[in-house]
Steps between C-alpha positions, in 0.01 A plus 500: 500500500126360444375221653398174347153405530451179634265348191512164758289655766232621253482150305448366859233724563255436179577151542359513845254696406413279216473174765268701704272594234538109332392372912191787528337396161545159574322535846221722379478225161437258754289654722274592210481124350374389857222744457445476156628097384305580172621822369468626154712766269284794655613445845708782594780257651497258251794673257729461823391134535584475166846585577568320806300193365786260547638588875053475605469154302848358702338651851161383502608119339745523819315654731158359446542255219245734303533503129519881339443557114564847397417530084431848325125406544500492867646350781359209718637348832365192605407527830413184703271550812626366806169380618241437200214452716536866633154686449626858590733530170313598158345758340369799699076446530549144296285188566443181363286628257691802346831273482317241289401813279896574456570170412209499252619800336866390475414186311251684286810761417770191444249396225436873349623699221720791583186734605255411606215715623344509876169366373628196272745434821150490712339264226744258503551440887096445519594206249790397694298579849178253367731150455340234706786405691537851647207608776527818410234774408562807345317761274539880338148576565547642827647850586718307786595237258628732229693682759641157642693470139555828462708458848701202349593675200626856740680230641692356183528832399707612835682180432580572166361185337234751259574843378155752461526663150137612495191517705358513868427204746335719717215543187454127427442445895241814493343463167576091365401601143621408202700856458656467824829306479837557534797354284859356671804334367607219656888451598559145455839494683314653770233230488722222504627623812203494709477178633786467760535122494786242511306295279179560240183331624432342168783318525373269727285161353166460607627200710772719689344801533479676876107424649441738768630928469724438754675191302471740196655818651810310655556272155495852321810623722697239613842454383757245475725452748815328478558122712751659696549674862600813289248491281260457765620772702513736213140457437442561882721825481283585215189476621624696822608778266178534277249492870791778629443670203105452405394493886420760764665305773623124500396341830698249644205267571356468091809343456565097483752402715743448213486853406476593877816401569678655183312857541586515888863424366528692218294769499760768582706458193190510281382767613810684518512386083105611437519794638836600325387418194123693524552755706328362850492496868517160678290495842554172665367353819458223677173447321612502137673786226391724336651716218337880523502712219501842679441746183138259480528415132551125521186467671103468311351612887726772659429524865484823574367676211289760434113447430197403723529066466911544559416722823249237671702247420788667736205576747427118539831401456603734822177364630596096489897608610344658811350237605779269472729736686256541776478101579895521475476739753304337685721227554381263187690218382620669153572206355129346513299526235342894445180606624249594195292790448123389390392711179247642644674649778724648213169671357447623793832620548450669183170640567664663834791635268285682273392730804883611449611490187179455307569857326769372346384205321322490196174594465382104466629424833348704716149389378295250734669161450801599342694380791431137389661558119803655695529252729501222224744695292752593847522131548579382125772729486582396800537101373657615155792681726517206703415722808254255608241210418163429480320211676167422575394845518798608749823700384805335634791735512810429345881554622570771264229678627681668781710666288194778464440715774339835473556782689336790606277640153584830439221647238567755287234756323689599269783327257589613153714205401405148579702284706657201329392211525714229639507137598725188509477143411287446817 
């Protein structure tokens, strides 16, 4: 007599299998939208957001209270900073100046035909950059100029707001003639999406409208918030989530005592939901939380990494944790406030590396005086990963800083594949 195959077990199975599958897309859909909160067609993850567009809008309004629009032209989430005023976020190599230049060119583009060619885009921005109410100066007569815009538009191009169809930037920066141009389409969806903002700044009257940047920044983000202990506490848990989520490490001391008391409570369960949901590792300590992403992808400065600037940065980082272990050791008070390092006993540390390790660094670095551009770049990553703080000249180290100790190097001569680089959320 034959068996019966059991057709339960196997429907059971695919089903399972199916739920894991549905819960890996959804966490790598996720992950990818906090890396990438304006993402166009071309994006390789963007079909699966596509598909799992309505379980990622119901998480991050619950989660975060962040609003998620996923069209065939793109997707957008609307990410809300949780501290406006923080100048380590932006743009890689971005100041004052070159952001004015992006929001230059995107108005020029909101007004433009459908192409529009990198010369015309330059034109119009000088009229746009000469109104009298903006103290702004700007020409394409330069080399550095031309190369200034040319960086803006690379930069709507990764973001998908212009499409090249002909032509070479690198040619209009060199050469600035009237033959060297290149032509893009613009993707209006894309565009549109740009500004991350609860509310349009011309909305506001001339009567109402914000004074100072900082009044400006906050009016662009805030959100309503319901007359209610619930509603008040929501917004709270939200702004928790989006720092958790945004931030290297959330310290226990930036917070107000209100959201003190609610993060020292709570901040098990969240984390426990975060890191669930995108695939983290919650380190908490007396100090504050933070959520560690330990494949380093969630991260714009992975610490360690490969590459001269992401090696001195572990050197000085090693260098300001040894020095707070040693006055433990010594019998310091650890909860008083950290001893600083002065910058230029960093350089010097630096200068006293190179003897070592020199060989290994770029070429740059080992000149005369590169130990001062090292130093300066060590201690910005430093801030960005919330590793430590700048004041008055002295580096103050930071809680989280402990967390990197370095053993023994062991150099090798030889190494046919490169090690990976990896890093965390602090």
């Amino acid at each position: 007599m034959k068996a019966v195959r059991d057709n339960s077990s196997d429907g059971r199975s695919i089903s399972m299998q199916q739920q894991r599958f549905q819960r890996e897309e959804f966490r790598e859909c996720l992950r990818a939208l906090l890396m990438t909160p304006l993402m166009s067609p071309a994006h390789e993850d963007f079909a699966a957001v596509r598909r799992q567009a309505e379980a990622l809008r119901e998480w991050f309004s619950r989660e975060t209270g962040g609003i998620l629009q996923v069209e065939r032209e793109g997707a957008r989430l609307f990410k809300r900073p949780g501290m406006v005023t923080d100048a380590m976020r932006g743009l890689p190599g971005y100041d004052r100046r070159r952001y004015v230049l992006l929001c230059l060119a995107c108005a020029v583009l909101e007004r433009a035909d459908p192409q529009i060619t990198l010369r015309l885009l330059g034109e119009r921005l000088l009229e746009l950059a000469a109104e009298p109410g903006l103290d702004f100066s700007f020409t394409l007569e330069a080399q550095h100029e031309r190369r200034e815009l040319v960086s803006v538009c690379r930069i709507l191009l990764g973001l998908g707001v212009l499409h090249r169809v002909a032509g070479d930037e690198e040619t209009f920066v060199q050469a600035g003639g009237d033959q060297a141009d290149a032509l893009y389409d613009v993707q209006r969806r894309m565009l549109a999406g740009m500004l991350a903002a609860m509310r349009g700044p011309s909305t506001w009257t001339p009567e109402e409208a914000p004074a100072t940047l900082d009044e400006r920044l906050h009016a662009l983000v805030d959100e309503h918030v319901a007359d209610s202990e619930e509603g008040r506490r929501t917004a709270l848990r939200h702004r928790l989530a989006r720092r958790l989520l945004d931030d290297p490490v959330v310290y226990v001391d930036t917070l107000d005592p209100e959201a003190r008391a609610y993060f020292l409570n709570q901040r098990g369960t969240m984390a426990a939901r975060l890191c669930e949901a995108a695939g983290l590792v919650a380190e908490q300590r007396a100090e504050g939380l933070a959520l560690v992403d330990e494949a380093g992808a969630l991260t714009d400065v992975a610490m360690p990494a490969e590459g001269t600037d992401a090696h001195v940065t572990l050197l000085v980082a090693e260098h300001l944790a040894a020095g707070q272990r040693q006055r433990k050791s010594n019998g310091a008070d650890a909860t008083r406030e950290p001893i600083g390092i002065r910058e230029h006993d960093i350089i010097d540390f630096l200068r006293e590396a190179r003897a070592s390790y020199g060989r290994y660094w770029r070429k740059s670095a080992r000149e005369p005086g590169g130990e001062r551009e090292l130093a300066a770049i060590a201690v910005e990553r430093l801030e960005k990963l919330q590793l430590a703080v700048l004041k008055d000249g002295t580096v103050y180290p930071l809680p989280a800083l402990a967390r990197f100790a370095l053993g023994e190097a062991q150099i090798r001569e030889t190494r046919t594949v490169p090690a990976a680089a990896t890093g965390s959320l602090f």
